[in-house]
C-alpha angles and dihedrals in degrees: 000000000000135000090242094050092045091051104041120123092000121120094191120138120196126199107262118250131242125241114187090206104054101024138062103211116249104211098241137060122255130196105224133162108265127190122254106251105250098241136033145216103264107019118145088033108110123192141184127245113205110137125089139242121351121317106078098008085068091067083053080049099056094043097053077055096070101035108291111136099233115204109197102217096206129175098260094242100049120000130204107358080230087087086073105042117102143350109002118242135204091273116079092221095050146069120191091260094051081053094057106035100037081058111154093003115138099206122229128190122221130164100223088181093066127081087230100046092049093052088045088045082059102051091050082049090055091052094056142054110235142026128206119193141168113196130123104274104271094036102091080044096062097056102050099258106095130129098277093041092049086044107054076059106048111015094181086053118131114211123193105197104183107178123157100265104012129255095296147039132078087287098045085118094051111105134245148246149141082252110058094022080074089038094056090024097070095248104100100046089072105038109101135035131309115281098004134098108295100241125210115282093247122318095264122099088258092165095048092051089045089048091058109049084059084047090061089046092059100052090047094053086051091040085060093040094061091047083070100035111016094228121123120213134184133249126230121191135152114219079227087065094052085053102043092044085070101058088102113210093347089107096040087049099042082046099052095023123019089246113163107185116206150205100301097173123219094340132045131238097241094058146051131217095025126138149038128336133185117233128208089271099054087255122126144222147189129238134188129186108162103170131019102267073068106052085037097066087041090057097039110028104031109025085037077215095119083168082072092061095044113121085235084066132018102326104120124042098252098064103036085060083049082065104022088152106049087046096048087049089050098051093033089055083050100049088045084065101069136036123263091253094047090039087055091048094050097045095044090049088055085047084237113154106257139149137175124258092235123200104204079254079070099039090056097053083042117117102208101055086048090051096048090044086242087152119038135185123238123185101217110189098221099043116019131237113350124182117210129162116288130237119293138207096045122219126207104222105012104040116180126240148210105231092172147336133261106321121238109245125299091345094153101027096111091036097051101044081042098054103025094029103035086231106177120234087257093043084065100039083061099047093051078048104063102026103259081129 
């Protein structure tokens, strides 16, 4: 893949490296435009993309991110049910979030339900290295296409399979989806406030996305592991899992003690204060003072109130949670008193934890995100400039890239079984004929 190619249609700058050798260095940090290395991580691994929506598709995601060819494997008619998820875009095919999270995919269109589709699905499977797919365990199974059949085929083959509750266990047919997967999960169960209706954990698909980072991990680990061997393996993983692996010590505590945590609302019960707080201007922060060095520079330094960190009073963490609520109203009523902006400057200065509450209003005027290329902007031709989150993580030498955004449908499906597969222009004329593709 070229530099021009990696870089088209992308308005991204990166801080400029430094290299001891060429370069004096110049005390402070510049933002300059850097060339795209000219490999990455993972090129010359391909993968399959046949999975919808997001858990499982977003590993594909990351690695097209970092060189891997992605070939979104879609129904011919109408392809991932993502393209109609969301906000509608210019293109008829696509919604904005089809245009972020199918970044860097060619499209390809196969129809798994036919004999034939599923044959030709097979031979594009035999030409590439992993596999990432989403159906209800079986499924893959019933048309042709599952693990034992992918891997007589291709024995060094790495297969991700994300479903809602794994390929085993009694509710392994159940369906999936973000929402019950932090229901049944244990996250939701605490998010809100006590006694009242445990509410979702954000809008956003957060277990879908979770699912599948572990997901990459998996198929990196497997990637590595048939390096040694040369055997390939596949990957089973229930979005609930990703949820449940990030309840810290819950299940330690319930095992040894009992212990159920609860809803604890916007704070937390070991420590104190620790939570959100409204500011002058109806804006809001967080603030986090988890031992009593903390509280104490909050007190001190930023309320200018040291009576509050005396041992007589709540100076020292038991006793603040002993009165959690007195303390939240004191330093609330203090935090009312200034702007956002006045509240982060007095508070930094004190060196007192403390982050704003940002709307993605906020997110966008924000500098930092500017500065670490957290948005960047992508000119897609069918539907203009489009901003979508960067790359993350960011590597040093190999940083990953956006090359375009989500594909129209089918828009490489000829290209690709001519070129990988050697179809014939007739071959392909047949299969549009009789809806393979």
């Amino acid at each position: 893949m070229s530099q021009e190619t990696q870089n088209s249609g992308v308005k991204e700058t990166r801080q400029a490296a430094k290299d001891a050798d060429t370069k004096e260095p110049t005390g402070r940090a510049e933002e300059q435009p850097v060339a795209e290395p000219k490999g990455l991580p993972l090129d010359g691994i391909r993968v399959v993309d046949v999975g919808n929506f997001i858990a499982g598709p977003y590993a594909a995601s990351i690695l097209s991110e970092f060189g891997a060819e992605v070939y979104k494997v879609e129904y011919p008619i109408a392809g991932d049910p993502m393209r109609a998820l969301g906000t509608p875009s210019r293109r008829q095919d696509s919604t904005l979030f089809w245009l972020s999270e199918a970044r860097n995919r060619k499209s390809v269109t196969i129809n798994l339900r036919q004999p034939t589709g599923a044959k030709l699905f097979r031979k594009l499977v035999a030409k590439c290295d992993v596999v990432v797919e989403s159906f209800r365990p079986g499924t893959m199974e019933s048309w042709g296409v599952g693990w034992d059949e992918l891997n007589k085929d291709n024995p060094g083959l790495v297969m991700l399979r994300v479903t809602g509750y794994g390929q085993t266990g009694p509710f392994r047919d159940h369906r999936g989806f973000a929402h019950l997967a932090h229901a049944f999960g244990g996250l939701a169960y605490l998010c809100g406030f006590p006694g009242q209706t445990p509410t979702i954990p954000g809008p956003n698909p957060l277990a879908d996305y979770m699912v599948s980072l572990y997901g990459a991990i998996g198929i990196m680990l497997a990637l590595r592991h048939r390096e040694q061997t040369g055997r390939g393996q596949y990957i089973d993983i229930g979005t609930y899992e990703a949820v449940f692996r990030q309840l810290d010590e819950m299940s330690t505590a319930y095992g040894l003690h009992g212990k159920i945590r609860e809803r604890e609302g916007a704070g937390t019960i070991i420590a104190c204060p620790h939570g959100h707080f409204r500011t002058k201007d109806d804006k809001w922060v967080a603030i986090a003072c988890t031992n009593d060095k903390m509280f104490a520079r909050l007190a001190e330094d930023a309320m200018q109130r040291p009576e509050l960190a005396a041992e007589g009073t709540f100076g020292l963490k038991h006793k603040r949670l002993a009165a959690h609520d007195e303390v939240d109203r004191i330093v609330g009523d203090w935090t009312a008193s200034m702007t956002r902006d006045e509240l982060m400057d007095k508070c930094l200065a004190a060196q007192v934890p403390i982050g704003a509450l940002n709307s993605i209003a906020d997110i966008f005027a924000d500098p930092h995100y500017q500065a670490r290329g957290n948005l960047v902007t992508v000119n897609d031709p069918d539907v203009g400039e489009i901003t979508v989150p960067g790359v993350i993580p960011r590597l040093s030498e190999t940083p990953g890239r956006i090359e375009h955004l989500g594909p129209t449908l089918g828009n490489m499906t000829d290209k690709v079984l001519a070129e990988l597969l050697g179809m014939t222009t007739a071959e392909l004329a047949e299969f549009h004929k009789n809806n393979v593709v």
